[in-house]
Structures are given as structure tokens and as C-alpha cells.
N, C-alpha and C positions, 0 to 999 in steps of 0.2 A: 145242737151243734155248738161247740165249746167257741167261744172266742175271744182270743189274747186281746186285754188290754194294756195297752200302749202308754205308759208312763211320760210326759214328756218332762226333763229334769233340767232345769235351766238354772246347770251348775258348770265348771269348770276347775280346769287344776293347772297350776304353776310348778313346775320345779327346776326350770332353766328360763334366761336370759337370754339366748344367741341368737343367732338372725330369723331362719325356721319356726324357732319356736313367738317368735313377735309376731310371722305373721300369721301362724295357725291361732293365736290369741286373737288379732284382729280379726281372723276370719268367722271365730267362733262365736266374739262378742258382738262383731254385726249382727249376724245369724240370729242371738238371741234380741239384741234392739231393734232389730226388725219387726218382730214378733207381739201385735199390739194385746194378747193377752197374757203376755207375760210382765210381771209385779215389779221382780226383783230376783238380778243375777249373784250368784254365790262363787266365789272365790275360792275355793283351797290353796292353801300354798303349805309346801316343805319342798325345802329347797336352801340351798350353798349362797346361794346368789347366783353372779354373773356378770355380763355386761350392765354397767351403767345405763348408755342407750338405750338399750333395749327395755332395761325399768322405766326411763321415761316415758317412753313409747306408751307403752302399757296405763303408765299414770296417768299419762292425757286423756287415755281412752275413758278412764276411769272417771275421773274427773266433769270429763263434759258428758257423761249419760244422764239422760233423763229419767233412767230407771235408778231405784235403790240398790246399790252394788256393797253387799256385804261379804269384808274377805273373813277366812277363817285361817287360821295357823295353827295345822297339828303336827308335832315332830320339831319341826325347825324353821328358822326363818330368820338366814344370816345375811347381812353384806344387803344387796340390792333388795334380798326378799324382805326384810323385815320393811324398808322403806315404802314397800310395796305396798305389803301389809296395815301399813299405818296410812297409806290413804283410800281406803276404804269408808264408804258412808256411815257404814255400823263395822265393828273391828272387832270378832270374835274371837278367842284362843283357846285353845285344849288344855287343861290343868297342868298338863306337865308339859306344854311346849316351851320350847327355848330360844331367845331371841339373841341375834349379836348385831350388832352397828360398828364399822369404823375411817378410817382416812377409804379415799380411794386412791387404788394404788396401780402401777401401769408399770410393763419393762419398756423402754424403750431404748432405740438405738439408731447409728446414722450418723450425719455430720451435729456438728456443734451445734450448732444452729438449732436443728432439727429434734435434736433433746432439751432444749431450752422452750420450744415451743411446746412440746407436748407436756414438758413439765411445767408450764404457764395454763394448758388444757386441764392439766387435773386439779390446777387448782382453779380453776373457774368449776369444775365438776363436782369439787367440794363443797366450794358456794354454794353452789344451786340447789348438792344433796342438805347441806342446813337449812337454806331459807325452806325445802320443802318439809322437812324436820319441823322445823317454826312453825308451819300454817298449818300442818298436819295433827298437832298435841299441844299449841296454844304455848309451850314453852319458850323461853328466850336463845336466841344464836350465840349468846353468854353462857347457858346451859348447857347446850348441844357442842359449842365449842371444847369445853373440859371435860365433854364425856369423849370425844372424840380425839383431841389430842395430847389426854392427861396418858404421859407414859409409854405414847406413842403404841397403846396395844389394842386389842378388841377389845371392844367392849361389851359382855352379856349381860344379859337378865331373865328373870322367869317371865310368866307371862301374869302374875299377883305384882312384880315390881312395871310390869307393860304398864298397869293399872296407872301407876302413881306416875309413871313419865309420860300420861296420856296416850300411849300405842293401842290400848287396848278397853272396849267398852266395857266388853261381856267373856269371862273366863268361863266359857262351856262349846259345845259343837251345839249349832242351831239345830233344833228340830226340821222336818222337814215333810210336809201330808201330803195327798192327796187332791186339788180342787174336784168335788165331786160333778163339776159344773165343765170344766175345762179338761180335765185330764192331765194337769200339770201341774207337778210337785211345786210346792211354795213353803217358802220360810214361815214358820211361828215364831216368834222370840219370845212370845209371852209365856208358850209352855216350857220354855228353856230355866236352868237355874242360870241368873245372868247375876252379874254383877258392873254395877255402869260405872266404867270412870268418869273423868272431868276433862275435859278439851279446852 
């Protein structure tokens, strides 16, 4: 009698920010740190960005796992994705993905008041997106500051320059087996062509 075996793939994917999508994230990355025989969660991201928030959200989550949380970046990874991107334990990228970073930006509207405040919120939002810039690639807020407000434009790079601004370890998509022991797909890096940056 034939019997399917059951893959279990303790991966995920990114390509928005908005509120739904933070907590099908949260609901998804419990689900797998719940899971005491799983190693290490894998990340995909292409994606525009998004909410600010909502990358936070996400980073925290990131952040405080006890598991090894490796993102990947194939296609794109602009605005909030790339920051995303870049906190990751191990930070993978596709040859040809492309990354952008820049100000965060907001319309707002209402009393005087009330645009003075929110334009007081972005720029604490800017703060926060640099100092996590800083801890994330080991670069200076002197750095991050002139990528970000030289010209007042986006700012891109490939994912060969991710390297040098710290974003990125390894320029390949990780492998991914089989535990013949578990039944749940796991990272390789070692069979990966990697290339490590410096943090």
C-alpha cells in the first residue's frame, strides 16, 4: 500500500507589512517555536515593504527566538523588507536580488497640531529604523545616516554590495533536505555556495 510522506517545512514567506499579515506571521512562527524538533526557521522575503510597525513586530519576534532564524531575499527587498531582511541570524540573498532602504515616510493630515505630532512620530521612526540598521550590520548611524538622507532618494544596492554594507552573509538560496530521522526539511548552508560577510 503506497504511503505519502509528509514533508514538514519549517519555512515561511514575507511580502507585506499590514496588520493581517503581522499576525498570520505571528501565528505561523509560534506554530513553528513551538515545535521542539525543529532547528531552524527560514524566512523568504520579496516584498515593496510596508508598515513600519508591522516590520517591527516581526523583528521582535525575530529577535527573541531561540531558534536559528535564517531570512532569504529573492526578487526584492525594499523599505521595511530589506530591514527585515537584515535581522535575520544568517541573512541569505538570491544573485540577483535587489535591495532598497530609505527615510520613512507618512501622509498626514488634521489639525496643526496633529501634523506636527506625527511628523515628530516619523522621525522617532527613523531613529529606531537606524539604530536597528547599526546593530544589525555593525555599521555606524554616521553611515546609515548619508545612505539615507544623501539626496533625499532611495537608496538601492545588489545583494554583492548587501555584502559590504553588512545586510547579507551568504549570496545563494540555502539548500534545504530532508531529516531522514524527523521528516522535516532543514537548512544546509554548508552545501550552499555561500559567501560570508562581515557584521
Amino acid at each position: 500500500m503506497y504511503k505519502q510522506e509528509i514533508i514538514r517545512t519549517p519555512y515561511m514567506w514575507v511580502t507585506d507589512f499590514e496588520e493581517h499579515d503581522v499576525v498570520n506571521f505571528y501565528s505561523h512562527f509560534a506554530s513553528l517555536e513551538m515545535d521542539p524538533s525543529i532547528e531552524n526557521i527560514v524566512i523568504y522575503i520579496h516584498s515593496f515593504g510596508g508598515s513600519v510597525y508591522g516590520m517591527l513586530a516581526m523583528r521582535d519576534l525575530i529577535k527573541r527566538s531561540t531558534k536559528d532564524v535564517f531570512t532569504v531575499v529573492v526578487g526584492k527587498a525594499k523599505s521595511a523588507a530589506a530591514c527585515l531582511a537584515a535581522a535575520g541570524h544568517e541573512r541569505f540573498a538570491a544573485p540577483q536580488a535587489r535591495y532598497m532602504v530609505h527615510q520613512v515616510s507618512s501622509g498626514a493630515e488634521g489639525t496643526g497640531s496633529d501634523i506636527e505630532v506625527r511628523a515628530d512620530e516619523i522621525t522617532t521612526l527613523n531613529e529606531l529604523m537606524l539604530d536597528n540598521l547599526c546593530e544589525d550590520t555593525g555599521k555606524s548611524k554616521a553611515f546609515w545616516k548619508k545612505q539615507y538622507y544623501s539626496n533625499n532618494a532611495d537608496f538601492y544596492f545588489s545583494s554583492e554590495e548587501g555584502i559590504e554594507l553588512g545586510m547579507v552573509d551568504h549570496i545563494s538560496i540555502p539548500t534545504m533536505v530532508t531529516s531522514q530521522s524527523t521528516g522535516i526539511a532543514v537548512v544546509q548552508i554548508s552545501d550552499t555556495k555561500t559567501k560570508k560577510g562581515k557584521k
